[in-house]
Phi, psi and omega in degrees: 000146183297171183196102181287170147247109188264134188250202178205151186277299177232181155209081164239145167278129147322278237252193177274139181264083166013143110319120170309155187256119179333329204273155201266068128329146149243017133347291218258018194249143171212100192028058172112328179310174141246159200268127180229142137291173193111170206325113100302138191109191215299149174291141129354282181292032192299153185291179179282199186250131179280353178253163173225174192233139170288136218030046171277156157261035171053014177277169170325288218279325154337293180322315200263009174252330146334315201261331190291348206292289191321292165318318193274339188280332159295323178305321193281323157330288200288237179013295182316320164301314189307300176263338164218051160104314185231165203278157173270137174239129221282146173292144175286333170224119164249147188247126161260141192209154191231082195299352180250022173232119157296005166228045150296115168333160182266181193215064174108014175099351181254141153275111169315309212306145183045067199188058157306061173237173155232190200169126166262126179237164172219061200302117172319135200089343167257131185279338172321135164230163189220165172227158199204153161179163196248126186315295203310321182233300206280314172283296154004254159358293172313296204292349194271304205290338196223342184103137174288352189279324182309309169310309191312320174285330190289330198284324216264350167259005166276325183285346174283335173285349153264350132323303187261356143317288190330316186263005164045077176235022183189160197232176171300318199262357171292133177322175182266288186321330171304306194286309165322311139279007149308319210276337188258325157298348180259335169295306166354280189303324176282337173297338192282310188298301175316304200312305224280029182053025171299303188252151180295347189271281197282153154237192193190113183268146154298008161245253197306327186303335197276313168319289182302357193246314184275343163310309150302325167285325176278339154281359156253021157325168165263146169309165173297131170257146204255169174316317197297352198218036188307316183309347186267353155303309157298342175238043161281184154265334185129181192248182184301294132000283219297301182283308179313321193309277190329336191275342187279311184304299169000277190248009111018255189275007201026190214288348186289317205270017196250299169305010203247336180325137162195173159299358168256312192306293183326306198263006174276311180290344159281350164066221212257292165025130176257131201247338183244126149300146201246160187269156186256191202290188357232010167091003172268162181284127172292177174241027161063001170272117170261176181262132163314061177245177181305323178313264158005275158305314177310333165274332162313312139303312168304335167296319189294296181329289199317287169338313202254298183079044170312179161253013183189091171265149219274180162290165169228114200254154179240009156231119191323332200261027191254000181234135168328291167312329160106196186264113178282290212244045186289163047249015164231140195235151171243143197250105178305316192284329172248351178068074155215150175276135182228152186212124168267093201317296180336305186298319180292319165314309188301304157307017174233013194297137161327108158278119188253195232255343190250340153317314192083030172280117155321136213269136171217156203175199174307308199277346177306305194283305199296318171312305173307311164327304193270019162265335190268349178288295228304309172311324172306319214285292179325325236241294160283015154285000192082322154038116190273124170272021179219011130331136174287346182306320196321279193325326199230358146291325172314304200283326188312311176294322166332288200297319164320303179302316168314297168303317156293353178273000183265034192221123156324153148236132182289161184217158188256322109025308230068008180267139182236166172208116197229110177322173186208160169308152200135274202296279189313000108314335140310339182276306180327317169301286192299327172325299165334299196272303185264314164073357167333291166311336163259060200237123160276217172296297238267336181086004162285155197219164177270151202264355152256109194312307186332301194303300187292350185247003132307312184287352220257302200295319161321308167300321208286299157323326212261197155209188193272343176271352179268314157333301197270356177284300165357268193300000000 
């Protein structure tokens, strides 16, 4: 299956990030792990490579996609008997292609030339299956912006469409999302067996190193899709959302709980979620975008109010000299001494600027800014419960109410203004993006966040799921 590829300039948090704590938290815990730092990508000592590829030039990204081919073919070795029964049989040809050489070979019936993928085939007439993928833009690439343990999840997410030919978990006529989020629950899974020091070749830490691997699965997301392009919510790949959930269950619950995927498990976890852009009054597709303005925000709280129902709901102050305390957490802070939100408009704008997709960018936007707002209401919410707001519990109880609320804003709510604010397709891959990058939304007062995006965009998802008394029984 094809695999576009989108990058990113960086996925480090801007803001501070915790010391893991000694104590077996489940802060500093990644589906189970503890969150560590330290190498990721290929061992020194990797054993040598047992495959060769057909038209490789024998350079390094051949190499580092040769030892991930062995790693990931070891894994299913060990696994595979386990999860459906019977011994595993390794894909029969791997292709190497240079997408920046016009007389790149054709691959499965498709032309490489400009085709910067990697891709599993089974060509109709052929007893054969391939794996095939390009030296020239895409493992380069990949390997500069994300790290070899990332190359390593894409084979193990192309090897995942041939788990499910081999285990016959899928058909000619199964949706494409279906095989997608499978094939991503199944990287999930070989990602987990590296962190846990299982393979020789690769290592994997679980915190930044770990970041930099949903950083990649979340740049071959799908573009935002319009009404005109409803089919492709099922022969899509998934949305940002779509692909971390599967990458987390993976490697969570492993390949068993990968096989269980289908098209009602998908639309049941997308839920309410708005997945196509609607058309607005003159009949064109909207751009899911509001502007950031005071206006905005200002509704943005009557909603929230509305949603939570606080006895005391906090304020919205746009000057920054307006808390005692001073800005903990910008461009937005919760002012503890007055229950007020303060928002450093500029800033805020900034970090909500549209990303675009030729940009290399992690997906941002309206919802960049507006989440983040609505994290600092979630802190009020804490704040009258008695709440420690500088815990680290804080920072992953934050985001868990975030995600309630996102998730009630994907519903018209009446306001008593008249004014409405409505999530849009989109938005929630924008939170998603920060979650990563910044981590703001899984934030305490203070603007510290826990140091694996795994954690925080697991509590963001909880919430999303969830309700605000399941946050805090949780959290």
């Amino acid at each position: 299956m094809l695999m576009p590829l989108l990058l990113v300039a960086a996925c480090s948090s801007q803001h501070n990030v915790r010391t893991p704590d000694p104590a077996d938290q489940p802060e500093y815990r990644v589906g189970g792990l503890p969150v560590v730092e330290g190498p990721s990508g290929l061992r020194d000592n990797a054993p040598g490579l047992r495959r060769g590829a057909d038209g490789s030039d024998g350079g390094p990204a051949d190499a580092l996609v040769l030892a991930a081919i062995d790693d990931v073919e070891m894994f299913w070795q060990q696994v595979y008997p386990d999860t459906f029964g019977t011994q595993f049989r390794p894909v029969d040809e791997l292709v190497s292609y240079d997408s920046l050489d016009p007389s790149s070979p054709e691959v499965c019936g498709v032309d490489t030339y400009d085709m910067p993928n990697a891709m599993w085939c089974a060509p109709l007439f052929s007893d054969k299956e391939y794996i095939a993928w390009d030296r020239g833009f895409l493992v380069p690439t990949g390997q500069q912006y994300f790290g070899d343990s990332a190359i390593a999840a894409l084979i193990a997410h192309e090897y995942g469409h041939a788990v499910q030919s081999s285990a016959d978990l899928v058909g000619f006529f199964t949706e494409t999302i279906v095989k997608e989020q499978q094939a991503d629950c199944f990287a999930g899974a070989y990602s987990r067996w590296v962190a846990e020091g299982k393979s020789p070749r690769f290592t994997l830490s679980t915190g930044e190193g770990l970041n930099r691997v949903l950083a990649g699965a979340i740049s071959s997301a799908d573009p935002v899709w319009s009404e005109r392009e409803s089919e492709m919510v099922e022969e899509g790949h998934g949305t940002a959302l779509d692909r971390t959930r599967a990458f987390q269950q993976g490697f969570t619950d492993g390949t068993a709980s990968c096989a269980a995927i289908d098209l009602a498990v998908i639309e049941q976890q997308r839920g309410d979620l708005p997945i196509l852009l609607q058309r607005d009054s003159t009949g064109g597709t909207q751009s899911g975008e509001l502007p950031l303005d005071e206006s905005t925000l200002s509704t943005l709280m009557e909603l929230l109010d509305q949603i939570h129902r606080p006895p005391s709901p906090p304020g919205l102050s746009f000057d920054t000299e307006s808390c005692p305390e001073g800005p903990a957490s910008p461009p937005a802070s919760y002012c503890a001494s007055t229950n007020t939100i303060v928002v450093d408009l500029p800033g805020l704008q900034a970090m909500s600027v549209p990303a675009r997709r030729e940009d290399y960018s992690l997906p941002q936007g309206d919802n960049s800014g507006l989440s983040i707002v609505t994290s600092r209401y979630a802190m009020s919410l804490q704040h009258a419960r008695g709440r420690p707001l500088d815990a680290p519990s804080t920072a992953l109880l934050t985001a868990c109410l975030t995600g309630v609320a996102q998730g009630a804003m994907a519903e018209p709510l009446d306001l008593p203004s008249g004014n409405t604010l409505q999530l849009a397709a989109g938005d929630i891959d924008e939170a998603i993006g920060g979650l990563l990058t910044n981590g703001l939304v899984a934030g305490t007062i203070d603007g510290l966040t826990v140091p694996a995006g795994f954690t925080r965009i697991e509590a963001f998802r909880a919430g999303l799921a969830g309700s605000e008394q399941t946050c805090l029984q949780q959290y």
